[in-house]
C-alpha positions, 0 to 999 in steps of 0.5 A: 484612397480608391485603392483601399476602397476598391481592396475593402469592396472586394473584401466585402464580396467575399464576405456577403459570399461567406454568408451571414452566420459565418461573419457574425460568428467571427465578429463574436470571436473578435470581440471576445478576443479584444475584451481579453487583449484590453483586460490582460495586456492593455493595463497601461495602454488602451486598446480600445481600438481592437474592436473597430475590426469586429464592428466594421466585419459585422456591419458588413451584414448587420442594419444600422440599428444591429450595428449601433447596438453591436457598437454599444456592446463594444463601447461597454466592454471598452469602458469596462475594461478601462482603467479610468476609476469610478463612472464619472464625466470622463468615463462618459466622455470616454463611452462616447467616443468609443461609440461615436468611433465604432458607429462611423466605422461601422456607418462607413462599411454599411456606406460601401455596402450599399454601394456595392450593392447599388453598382451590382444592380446597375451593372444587372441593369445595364447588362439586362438591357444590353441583352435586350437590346441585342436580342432586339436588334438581332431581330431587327437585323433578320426582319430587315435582311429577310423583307420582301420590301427594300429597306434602306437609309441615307445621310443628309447629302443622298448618299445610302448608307445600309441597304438590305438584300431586296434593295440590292435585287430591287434596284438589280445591283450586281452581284457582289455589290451593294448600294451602299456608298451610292447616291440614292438620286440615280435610283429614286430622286424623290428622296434626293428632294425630300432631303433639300426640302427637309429643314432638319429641326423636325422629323416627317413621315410620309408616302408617295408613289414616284418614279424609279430607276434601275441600275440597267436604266429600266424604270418602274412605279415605286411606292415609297414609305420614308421619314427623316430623323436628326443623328448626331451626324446630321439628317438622316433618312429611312425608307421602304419601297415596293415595286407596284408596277404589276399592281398599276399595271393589273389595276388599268388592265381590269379598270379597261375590261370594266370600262369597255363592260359597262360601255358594251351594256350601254350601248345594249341599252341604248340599243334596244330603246333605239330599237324600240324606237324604230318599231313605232316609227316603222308602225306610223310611217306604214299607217300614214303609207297607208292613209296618204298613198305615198307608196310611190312617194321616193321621199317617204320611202328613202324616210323609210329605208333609213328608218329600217337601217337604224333599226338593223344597226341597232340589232345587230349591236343587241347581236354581237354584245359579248355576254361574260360568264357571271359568278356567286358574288358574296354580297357583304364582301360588296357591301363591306366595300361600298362602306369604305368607300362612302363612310368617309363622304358622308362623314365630310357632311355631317350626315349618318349612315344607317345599315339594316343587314340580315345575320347572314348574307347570301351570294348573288349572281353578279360581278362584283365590280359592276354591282358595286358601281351601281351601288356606289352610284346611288349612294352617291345621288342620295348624297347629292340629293341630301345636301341641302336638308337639315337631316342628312341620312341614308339607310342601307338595307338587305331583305331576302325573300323568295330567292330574291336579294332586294338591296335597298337605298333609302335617303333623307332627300327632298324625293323626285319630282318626275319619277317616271323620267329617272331611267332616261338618258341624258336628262335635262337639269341632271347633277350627274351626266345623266346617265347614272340610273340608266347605265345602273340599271343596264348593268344589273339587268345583265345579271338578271336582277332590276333597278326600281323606284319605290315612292316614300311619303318623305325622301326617295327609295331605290330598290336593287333586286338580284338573284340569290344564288344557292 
């Protein structure tokens, strides 16, 4: 049976290749053909059957509705030239069949028809999508080989199973060799765990710095992006790790140079009140020399040596104190920054952020790190400061006037009680260490700007001035 159907299938293509004219053209010349046939030789034997042919080339091109009238033409010949005499129940019977014949004929061609053509758009379909799917994986293929990131993936027992070229440069695979076939444990052992820690009914995704290895034994710090996925050969697993070892390394070295920064201006600062501090000890200390006689006093005078050394301790601090060359710092890039890095805290405690910034932002003279330390550190006491006030807000404003950048912090606080002691060091009762404010205002002082307090009636206000830069 599959024979004759797949012989009539691709009779049927060369047909609809003919083209629809031509077929029915044909058709027509085989009925006629036929209704001579039955009506000059058919005299004692039917040949009825002779019209199949036609119907089943027509249906081919023809809808069920066109068939079914072609195969009431058919029967009207067929009963025409029958040799039944008179219309009568047997004529009509006999009209029947022959439609009921010709429609299941030309019903079966249509059937295959639509097969055909239901197998046709399939087999588009699927060679379409294997197209797609070709042209997708050929981009993947060059994505993969041609990223700076090493790419990789491993089966369920630690074993890589592809590995592009970054991979093999990353790890420093000899030349000709491939980590392919190696367990990824001798490289990057976190994996390995995540692989004993994976319970197989689900995927995860997920990062994580780690430790790795090189094949010469060299380690590095290897950022790693990974997640696992259920082949029907097991567990499998995929990543992408970058080598951030330069990054650490830049990242300590800039911190250290910002750490040692901020400690020399508060040693400055400090200096300088110590200073102070000397001078009006020296100006009692020679007003009760005075008053008491105690010139020759070995006492009061060793008070006075040592008065005068912490004095010259403390200038040749304020000396030697490294001064680094400021720049023009783009003063939204620092606000931009201090938003990242707040939205998130103030988010955890229910409270708002207001920002009140000009449509255009100067440069100012400062260093970046530095200022946006002292804009993160009172951003962070408003924060503290609100934490227990039923309206949790901070407004963050920018005024330029006179060459003059004043950035302002506003909070929702309870204010301060003693504001004449905020800038001090190390104060009693402090949330902090007590040094914030102080160390805030030593830094931006360095850039030739200032640090104040202004009263509100409600809440507190900090206002940073700086220098715009033209």
């Amino acid at each position: 049976m599959m024979p004759v159907v797949n012989h009539l299938e691709r009779m049927i293509g060369a047909l609809l290749r003919a083209g629809k004219p031509l077929v029915l053209t044909t058709s027509g010349i085989l009925v006629v053909v036929a209704a001579v046939a039955d009506r000059y030789i058919g005299t004692d034997v039917s040949l009825g059957v002779l019209y199949i042919l036609p119907m089943m080339l027509s249906a081919v091109v023809l809808a069920p509705l066109e068939s079914a009238a072609m195969a009431i033409l058919c029967s009207s010949l067929r009963s025409w030239f029958d040799d039944v005499p008179g219309p009568g129940p047997e004529m009509i019977l006999r009209f029947i069949f022959a439609f009921v014949a010709y429609g299941c004929s030309a019903l079966f061609v249509i059937a295959i028809v639509r097969n055909r053509e239901l197998v046709v758009e399939h087999l588009i379909k699927i060679q379409r999508e294997q197209a797609l799917r070709k042209e997708a994986e050929e981009q993947v293929r060059v994505l993969v080989e041609s990223s700076p990131a090493a790419i990789l993936t491993v089966d369920g027992t630690g074993v890589v199973l592809a590995a592009n070229h970054a991979a093999n440069a990353l790890f420093m695979i000899e030349d000709r060799q491939t980590l392919h076939g190696r367990p990824i444990g001798n490289y990057l052992p976190v994996l390995t765990d995540a692989l004993r820690l994976n319970d197989g009914l689900e995927g995860f995704r997920t990062a994580a710095q780690c430790q790795g290895r090189r094949e010469n034994g060299e380690i590095f710090l290897a950022h790693t992006w990974f997640s696992s996925y259920v082949a029907p050969e097991g567990v499998r697993l995929a990543a992408i790790v970058v080598d951030s070892s330069e990054e650490m390394r830049d990242r300590e070295e800039e911190g250290l140079r910002h750490f040692m920064r901020g400690n020399r201006m508060a040693a400055a600062a400090v200096s300088h009140d110590v200073r102070n501090l000397c001078g009006a000890i020296s100006l009692i200390s020679s007003n009760l020399k005075q008053k008491l006689g105690l010139d020759h006093d070995e006492d009061f005078l060793g008070l006075a040596n040592l008065v005068n050394g912490l004095e010259k301790i403390a200038l040749l601090e304020l000396h030697t104190r490294v001064h680094e060359a400021l720049e023009a710092v783009e003063l939204q890039r620092v606000l931009d920054s201090l938003r990242i890095v707040i939205e998130s805290d103030w988010q955890d405690v229910d409270g708002t952020l207001r920002w009140r910034l000009p449509a255009e932002m100067p440069a100012v003279l400062a260093d970046p790190h530095g200022l946006l330390q002292a804009f993160l550190n009172l951003a962070q006491n408003s924060l503290r400061a609100v934490q227990e006030s039923p309206v949790r807000e901070l407004k963050i404003g920018v005024e330029i006037r006179e060459q003059k950048a004043f950035v302002r912090f506003q909070d929702s606080g309870p204010g301060v009680a003693a504001p004449e002691r905020l800038f001090e060091p190390f104060q009693p009762g402090a949330n902090g260490s007590g040094v914030g404010l102080y160390v805030s205002r030593a830094v931006v002082r360095s850039y030739g700007g200032e640090v104040r307090f202004e009263p509100q009636p409600a809440g507190s206000c900090f206002v940073v001035e700086l220098s715009v830069v033209t």
